[in-house]
C-alpha positions as CSV (number, residue, x, y, z in Angstrom):
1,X,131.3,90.7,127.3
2,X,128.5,90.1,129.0
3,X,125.2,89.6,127.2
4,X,122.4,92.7,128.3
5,X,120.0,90.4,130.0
6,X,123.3,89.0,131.8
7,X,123.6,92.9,133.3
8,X,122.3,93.4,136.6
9,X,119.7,96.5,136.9
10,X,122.0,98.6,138.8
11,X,124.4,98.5,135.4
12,X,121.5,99.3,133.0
13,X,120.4,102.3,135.2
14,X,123.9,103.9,135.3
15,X,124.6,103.0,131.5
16,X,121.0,104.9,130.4
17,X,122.2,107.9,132.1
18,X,125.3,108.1,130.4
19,X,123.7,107.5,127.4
20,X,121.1,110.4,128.0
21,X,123.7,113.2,129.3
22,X,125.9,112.3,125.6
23,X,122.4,113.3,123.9
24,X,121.1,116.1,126.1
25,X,125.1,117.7,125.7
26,X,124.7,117.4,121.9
27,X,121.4,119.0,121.5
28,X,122.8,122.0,124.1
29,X,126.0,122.4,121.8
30,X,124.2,122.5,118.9
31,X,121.8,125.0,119.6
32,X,124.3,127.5,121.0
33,X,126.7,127.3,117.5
34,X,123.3,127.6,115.8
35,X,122.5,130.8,118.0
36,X,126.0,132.3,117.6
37,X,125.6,131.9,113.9
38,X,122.3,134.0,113.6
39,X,123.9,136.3,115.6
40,X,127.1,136.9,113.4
41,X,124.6,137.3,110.2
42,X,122.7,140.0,112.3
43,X,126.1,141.5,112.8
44,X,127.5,141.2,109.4
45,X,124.1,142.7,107.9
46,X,124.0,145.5,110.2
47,X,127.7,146.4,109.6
48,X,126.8,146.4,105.1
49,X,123.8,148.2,106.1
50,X,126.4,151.1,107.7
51,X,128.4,151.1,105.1
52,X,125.7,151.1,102.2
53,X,124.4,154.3,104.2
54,X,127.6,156.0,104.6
55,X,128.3,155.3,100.7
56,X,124.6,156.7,100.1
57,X,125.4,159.8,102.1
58,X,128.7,161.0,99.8
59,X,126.7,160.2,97.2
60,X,123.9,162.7,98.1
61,X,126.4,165.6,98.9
62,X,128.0,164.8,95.3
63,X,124.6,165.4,93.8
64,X,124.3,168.8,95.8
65,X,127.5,169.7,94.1
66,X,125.8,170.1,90.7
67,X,122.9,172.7,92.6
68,X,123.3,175.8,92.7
69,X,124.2,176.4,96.5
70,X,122.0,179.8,97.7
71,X,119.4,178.2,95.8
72,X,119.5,174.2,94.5
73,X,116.3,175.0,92.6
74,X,118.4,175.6,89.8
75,X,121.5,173.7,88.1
76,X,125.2,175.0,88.9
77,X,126.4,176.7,86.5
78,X,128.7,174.5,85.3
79,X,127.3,170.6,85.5
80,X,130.1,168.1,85.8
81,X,128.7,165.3,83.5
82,X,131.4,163.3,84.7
83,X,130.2,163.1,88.3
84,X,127.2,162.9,87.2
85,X,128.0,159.8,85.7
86,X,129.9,158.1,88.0
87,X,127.1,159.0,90.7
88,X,124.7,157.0,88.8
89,X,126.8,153.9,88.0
90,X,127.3,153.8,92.1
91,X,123.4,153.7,92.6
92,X,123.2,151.3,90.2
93,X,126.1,149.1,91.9
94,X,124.5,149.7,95.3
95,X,121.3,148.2,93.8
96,X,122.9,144.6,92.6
97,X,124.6,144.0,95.8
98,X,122.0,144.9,98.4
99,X,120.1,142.3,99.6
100,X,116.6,142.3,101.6
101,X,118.1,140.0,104.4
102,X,114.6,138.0,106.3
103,X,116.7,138.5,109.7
104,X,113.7,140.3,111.7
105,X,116.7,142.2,113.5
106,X,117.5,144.1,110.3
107,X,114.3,145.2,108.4
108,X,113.8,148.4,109.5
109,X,117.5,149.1,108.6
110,X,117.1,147.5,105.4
111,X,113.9,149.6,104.7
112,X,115.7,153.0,105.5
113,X,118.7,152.0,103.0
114,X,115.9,151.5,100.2
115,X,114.3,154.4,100.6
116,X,118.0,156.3,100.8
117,X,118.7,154.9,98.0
118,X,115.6,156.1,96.2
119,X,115.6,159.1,97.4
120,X,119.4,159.7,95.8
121,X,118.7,158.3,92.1
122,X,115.6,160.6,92.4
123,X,117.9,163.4,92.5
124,X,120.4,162.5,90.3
125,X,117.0,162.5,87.6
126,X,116.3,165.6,88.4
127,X,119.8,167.0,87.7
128,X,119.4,164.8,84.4
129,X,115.8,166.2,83.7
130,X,116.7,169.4,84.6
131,X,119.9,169.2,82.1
132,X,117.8,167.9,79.5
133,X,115.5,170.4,79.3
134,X,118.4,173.0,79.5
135,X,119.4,171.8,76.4
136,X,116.5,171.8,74.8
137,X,115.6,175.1,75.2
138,X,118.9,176.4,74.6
139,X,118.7,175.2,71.0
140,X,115.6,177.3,70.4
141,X,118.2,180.2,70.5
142,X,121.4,181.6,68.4
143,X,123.7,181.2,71.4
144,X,127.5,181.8,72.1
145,X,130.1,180.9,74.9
146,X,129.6,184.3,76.2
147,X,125.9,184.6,76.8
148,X,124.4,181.2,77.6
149,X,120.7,180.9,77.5
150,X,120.8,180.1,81.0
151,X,123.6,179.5,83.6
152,X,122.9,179.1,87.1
153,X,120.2,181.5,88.4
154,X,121.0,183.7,85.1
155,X,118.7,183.7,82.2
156,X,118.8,185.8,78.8
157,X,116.2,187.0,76.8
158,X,117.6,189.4,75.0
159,X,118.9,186.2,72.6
160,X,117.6,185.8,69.2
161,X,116.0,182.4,67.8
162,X,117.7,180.1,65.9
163,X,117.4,180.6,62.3
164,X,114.0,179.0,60.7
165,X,112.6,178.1,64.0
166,X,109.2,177.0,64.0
167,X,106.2,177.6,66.5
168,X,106.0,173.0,66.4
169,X,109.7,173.4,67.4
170,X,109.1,175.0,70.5
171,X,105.6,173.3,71.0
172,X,107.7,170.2,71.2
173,X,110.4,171.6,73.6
174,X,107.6,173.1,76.2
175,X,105.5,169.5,76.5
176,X,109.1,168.3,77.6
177,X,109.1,171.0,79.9
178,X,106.2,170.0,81.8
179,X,106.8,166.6,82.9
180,X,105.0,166.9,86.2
181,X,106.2,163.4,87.6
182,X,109.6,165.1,87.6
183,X,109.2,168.0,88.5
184,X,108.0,167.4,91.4
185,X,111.6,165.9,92.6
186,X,113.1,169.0,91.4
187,X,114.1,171.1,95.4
188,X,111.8,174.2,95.8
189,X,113.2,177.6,95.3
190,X,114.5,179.5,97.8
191,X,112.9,182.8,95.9
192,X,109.1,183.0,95.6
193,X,109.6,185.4,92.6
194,X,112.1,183.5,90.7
195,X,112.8,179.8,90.0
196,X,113.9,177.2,87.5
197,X,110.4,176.6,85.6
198,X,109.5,180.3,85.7
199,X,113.2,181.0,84.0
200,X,112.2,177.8,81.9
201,X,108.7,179.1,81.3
202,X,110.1,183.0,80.1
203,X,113.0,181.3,77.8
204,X,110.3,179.5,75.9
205,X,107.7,182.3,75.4
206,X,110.4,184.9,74.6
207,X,110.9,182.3,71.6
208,X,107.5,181.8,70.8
209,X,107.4,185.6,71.2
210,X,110.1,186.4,68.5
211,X,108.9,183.5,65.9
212,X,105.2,184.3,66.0
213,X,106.9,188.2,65.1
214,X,108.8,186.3,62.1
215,X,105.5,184.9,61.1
216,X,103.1,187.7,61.3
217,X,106.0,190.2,59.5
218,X,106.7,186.9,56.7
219,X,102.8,187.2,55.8
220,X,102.5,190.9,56.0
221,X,105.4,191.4,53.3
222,X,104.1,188.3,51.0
223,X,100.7,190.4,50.2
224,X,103.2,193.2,48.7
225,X,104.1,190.9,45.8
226,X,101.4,190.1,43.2
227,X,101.5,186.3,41.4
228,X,104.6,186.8,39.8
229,X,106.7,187.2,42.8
230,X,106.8,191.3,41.4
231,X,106.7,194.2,44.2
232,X,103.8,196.1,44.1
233,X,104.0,200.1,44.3
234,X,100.6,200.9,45.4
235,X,101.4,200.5,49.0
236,X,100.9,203.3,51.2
237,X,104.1,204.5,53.2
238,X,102.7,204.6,56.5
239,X,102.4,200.9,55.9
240,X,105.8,200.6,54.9
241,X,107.5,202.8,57.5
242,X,105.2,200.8,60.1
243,X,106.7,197.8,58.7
244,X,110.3,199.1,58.2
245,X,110.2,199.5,62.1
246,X,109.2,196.2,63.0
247,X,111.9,194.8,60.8
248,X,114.4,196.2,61.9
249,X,113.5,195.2,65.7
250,X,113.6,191.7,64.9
251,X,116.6,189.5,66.6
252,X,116.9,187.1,64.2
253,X,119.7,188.2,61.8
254,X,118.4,185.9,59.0
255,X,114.9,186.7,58.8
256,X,115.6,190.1,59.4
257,X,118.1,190.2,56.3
258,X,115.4,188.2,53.7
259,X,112.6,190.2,55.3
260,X,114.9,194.1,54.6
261,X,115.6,193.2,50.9
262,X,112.0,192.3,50.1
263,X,110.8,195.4,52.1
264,X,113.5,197.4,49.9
265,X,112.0,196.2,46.6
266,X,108.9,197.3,47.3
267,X,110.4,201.0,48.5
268,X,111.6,201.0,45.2
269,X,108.5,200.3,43.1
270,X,106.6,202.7,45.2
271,X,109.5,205.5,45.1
272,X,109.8,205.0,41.3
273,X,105.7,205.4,40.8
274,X,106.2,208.5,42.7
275,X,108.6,210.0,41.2
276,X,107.3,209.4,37.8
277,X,104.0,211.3,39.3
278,X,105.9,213.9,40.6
279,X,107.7,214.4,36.9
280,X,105.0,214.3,34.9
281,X,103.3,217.0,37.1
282,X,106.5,218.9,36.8
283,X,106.7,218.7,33.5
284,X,103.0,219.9,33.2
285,X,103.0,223.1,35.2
286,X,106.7,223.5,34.4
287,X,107.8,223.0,37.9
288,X,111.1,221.4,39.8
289,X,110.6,218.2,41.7
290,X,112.4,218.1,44.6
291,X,112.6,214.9,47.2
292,X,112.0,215.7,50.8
293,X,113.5,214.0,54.0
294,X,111.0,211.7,54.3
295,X,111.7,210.9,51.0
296,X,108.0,211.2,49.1
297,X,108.5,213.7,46.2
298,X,107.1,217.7,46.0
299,X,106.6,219.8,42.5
300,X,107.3,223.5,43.0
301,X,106.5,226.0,41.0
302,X,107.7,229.9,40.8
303,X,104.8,231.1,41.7
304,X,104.7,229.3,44.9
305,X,108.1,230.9,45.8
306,X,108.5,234.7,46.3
307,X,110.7,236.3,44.0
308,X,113.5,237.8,45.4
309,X,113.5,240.8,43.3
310,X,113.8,244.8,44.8
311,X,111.2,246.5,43.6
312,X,112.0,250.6,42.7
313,X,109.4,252.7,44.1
314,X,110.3,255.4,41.5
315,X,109.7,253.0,38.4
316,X,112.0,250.0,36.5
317,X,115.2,249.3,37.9
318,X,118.5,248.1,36.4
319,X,118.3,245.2,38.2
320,X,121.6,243.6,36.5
321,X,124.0,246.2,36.0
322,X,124.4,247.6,39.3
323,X,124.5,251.1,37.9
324,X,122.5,254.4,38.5
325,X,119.8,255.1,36.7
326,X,120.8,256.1,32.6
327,X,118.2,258.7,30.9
328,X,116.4,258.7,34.1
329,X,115.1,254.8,33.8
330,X,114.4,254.9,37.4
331,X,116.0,258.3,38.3
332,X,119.6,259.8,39.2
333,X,120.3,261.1,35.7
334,X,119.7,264.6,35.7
335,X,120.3,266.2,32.3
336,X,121.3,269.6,31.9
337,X,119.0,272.8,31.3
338,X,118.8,273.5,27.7
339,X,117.9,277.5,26.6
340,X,115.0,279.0,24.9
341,X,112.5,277.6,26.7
342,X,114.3,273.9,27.0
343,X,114.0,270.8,25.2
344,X,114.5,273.6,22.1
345,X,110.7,273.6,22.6
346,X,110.8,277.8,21.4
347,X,108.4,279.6,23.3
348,X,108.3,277.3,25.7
349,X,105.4,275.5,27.5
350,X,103.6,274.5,24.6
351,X,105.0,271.0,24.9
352,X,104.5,268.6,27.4
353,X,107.7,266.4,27.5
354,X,107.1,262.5,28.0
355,X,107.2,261.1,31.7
356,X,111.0,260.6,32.5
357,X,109.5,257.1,33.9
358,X,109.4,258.4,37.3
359,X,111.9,260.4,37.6
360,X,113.0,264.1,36.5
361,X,109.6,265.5,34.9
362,X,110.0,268.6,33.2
363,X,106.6,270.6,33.5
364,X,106.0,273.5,32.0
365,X,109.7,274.5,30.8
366,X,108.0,277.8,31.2
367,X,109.8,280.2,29.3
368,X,112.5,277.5,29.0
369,X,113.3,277.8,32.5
370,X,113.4,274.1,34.1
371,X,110.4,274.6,36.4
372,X,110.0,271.3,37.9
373,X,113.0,270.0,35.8
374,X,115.3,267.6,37.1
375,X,113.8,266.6,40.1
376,X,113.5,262.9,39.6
377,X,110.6,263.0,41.2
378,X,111.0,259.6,43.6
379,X,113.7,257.8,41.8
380,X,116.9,259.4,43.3
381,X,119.9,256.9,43.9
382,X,118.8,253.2,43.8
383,X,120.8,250.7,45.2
384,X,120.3,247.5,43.0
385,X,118.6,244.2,44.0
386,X,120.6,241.4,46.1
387,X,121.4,238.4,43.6
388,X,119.4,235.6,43.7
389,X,120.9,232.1,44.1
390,X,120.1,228.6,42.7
391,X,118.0,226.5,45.3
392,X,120.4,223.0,46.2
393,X,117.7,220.1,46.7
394,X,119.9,218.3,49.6
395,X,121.6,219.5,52.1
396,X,124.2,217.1,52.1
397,X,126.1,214.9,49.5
398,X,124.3,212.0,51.4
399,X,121.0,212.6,51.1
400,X,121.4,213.5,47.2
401,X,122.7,210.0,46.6
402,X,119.9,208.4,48.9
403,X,117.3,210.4,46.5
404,X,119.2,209.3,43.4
405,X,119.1,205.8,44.5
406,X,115.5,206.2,45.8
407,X,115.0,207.0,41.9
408,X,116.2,203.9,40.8
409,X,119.4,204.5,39.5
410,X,121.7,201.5,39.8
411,X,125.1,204.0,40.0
412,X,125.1,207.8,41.6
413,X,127.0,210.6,41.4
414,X,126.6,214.0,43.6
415,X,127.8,217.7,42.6
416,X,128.0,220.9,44.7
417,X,125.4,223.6,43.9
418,X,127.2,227.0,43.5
419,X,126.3,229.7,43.1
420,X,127.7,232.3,40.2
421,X,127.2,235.5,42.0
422,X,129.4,234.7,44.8
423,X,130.8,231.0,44.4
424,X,129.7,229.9,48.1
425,X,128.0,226.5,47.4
426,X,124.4,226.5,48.5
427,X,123.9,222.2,49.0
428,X,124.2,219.3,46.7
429,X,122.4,217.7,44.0
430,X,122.8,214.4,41.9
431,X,123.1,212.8,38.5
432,X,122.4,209.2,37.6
433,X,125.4,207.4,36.4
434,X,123.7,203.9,35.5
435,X,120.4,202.4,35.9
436,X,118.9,198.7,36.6
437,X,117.6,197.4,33.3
């Protein structure tokens, strides 16, 4: 082989371009793989991009599942927790595996999948917010399968409180209630007058409502009780029917129950202090006590009844027997003319015969004719008095064993009020079988 300074100059002139078209040809080759290769990345990150989107999208229209669908403001009303679930661990997958590719051909896509992909988990923590606080406020409330607190667009009010609910309970549940941060990703209602917070907002005062009623009612019944825990019996009844009332209205079946039986023992100390008043006046002017419907006591007297006795215009009466009058004691006896002047009063007229108690004066006897004998002067025929019956206290075998237990007896027992005359019963009245001791 010839030595290079042995080569002629026409040989190293063609051997140099050889050597340059093998180096220009490898540069070329290389930049074209190098340009083919961006190009499938491009490809390959625009075609994950499409699919991340597409995946994002289902995802969305799962979370719309669990809205209500006239208006999303509120839950369904049935939440699958499931899905729920299972939407979340997706977002969360979809989060490892993206990747923020540099490739200046696929930022803007990469930027839209981020912000979908924010835009989905912000809903699914709404829904979770949402259900949270569902929760919460549900357990301020007695509740049953039948009537949910709230369901849907449907909210109840009409529930009572959970038993020994306190005001710090529901405090607790309504600064949950007003996270503002996440609210704010909650969808606006379709209904200017009604929507999730204002149902949220009504369930929570209707509790603080009803508990604050507990309260008030708790305190108002504790001043009835001196030291000792005892009931008190100088409080008035307007007070305790004004109470009575509000007890009764309460929802609560608990404190409604504890708050009845304390209100009861003070009705009884108050109905016992009464009733002893009411005898001892009795007693004193010789009167009846009798209990009226509304249950305070009255004292009667005969005198402040009218008597139902006829009166005989012609003098005394035989009120009982039911019989004309006998020796003219109010008239229709008319005894017979005697001779010699009558009443064997010879020569007649000198006597004057005793009044026949209205009836049947014999003046004169003039000559022992009868002048002005037998008349019976105004008495005549009378027709005796109607009988009078015993007065029945109740009107009903009821209300005489509400006023025997009002009394205080422990054990009652009620009895027909007849009357002798006729044996038609005229009400009811009771006797105490058994008393507290």
């Amino acid at each position: 082989m010839k030595k290079w300074n042995e080569w002629t100059k026409k040989q190293k002139m063609t051997l140099g371009i050889v050597v340059a078209c093998v180096v220009v040809g490898g540069a070329v080759g290389t930049n074209v793989y190098a340009k083919n290769q961006h190009q499938q990345a491009v490809t390959q990150a625009l075609e994950t991009i499409k699919k991340e989107k597409l995946t994002l999208e289902q995802l969305q229209k799962a979370v719309d599942e669990l809205r209500d669908k006239e208006n999303p403001n509120f839950l369904a009303k049935e939440v699958d927790l499931k899905a729920l679930d299972s939407i979340q661990k997706q977002i969360d997958q979809l989060k490892a595996e993206h990747k923020n590719d540099s490739l200046t051909e696929v930022v803007k896509e990469n930027k839209e999948v981020v912000t979908i992909l924010d835009e989905v988990e912000s809903n699914v923590k709404a829904v979770n917010y949402q259900l949270m606080t569902q929760n919460k406020v549900t357990q301020l409330f007695t509740v049953n399968d039948k009537e949910p607190v709230i369901a849907g667009t449907d909210f109840n009010l009409e529930l009572p409180t959970a038993d020994d609910l306190t005001l710090a309970d529901i405090e607790a549940v309504v600064t949950a209630t007003k996270n503002k941060a996440k609210l704010v990703t909650i969808p606006k209602s379709t209904d200017e007058k009604k929507s999730w917070e204002l149902a949220i907002d009504s369930l929570t005062k209707e509790a603080e409502k009803q508990v604050t009623e507990i309260n008030a009612l708790t305190e108002a019944v504790s001043k009835w009780f001196n030291k000792d825990n005892k009931p008190l019996d100088t409080v008035k009844r307007d007070d305790l029917k004004a109470i009575e009332k509000r007890i009764n209205s309460l929802k609560n079946k608990k404190a409604k129950d504890e708050l009845s039986v304390k209100w009861k023992q003070v009705n009884e100390a108050v109905v016992k202090k009464e009733k002893a008043e009411a005898d001892k006046k009795a007693k004193e002017t010789g009167g009846k006590v009798e209990q009226k419907a509304d249950g305070t006591f009255e004292v009667t007297t005969p005198q402040d009844k009218p008597q139902n006795v006829a009166s005989n215009d012609a003098g005394t009466t035989n009120q009982d027997t039911g019989y004309q009058g006998n020796n003219n004691q109010g008239g229709g006896y008319n005894p017979p003319a005697t001779n010699n002047g009558g009443n064997n009063n010879s020569g007649g007229g000198s006597v004057t015969p005793p009044t026949n108690n209205g009836g049947g004066q014999n003046p004169g006897n003039n000559g022992g004719n009868n002048n002005g004998g037998n008349n019976n002067g105004g008495g005549g025929n009378v027709t005796p008095p109607a009988h009078t019956c015993p007065t029945a206290p109740y009107a009903t075998s009821a209300e005489a064993e509400a006023a025997g237990f009002a009394a205080g007896a422990k054990r009652v027992g009620t009895y027909q009020v007849i009357c002798p005359e006729d044996g038609k019963v005229t009400g009811w009245n009771y006797t105490i079988l058994e008393t507290w001791d």
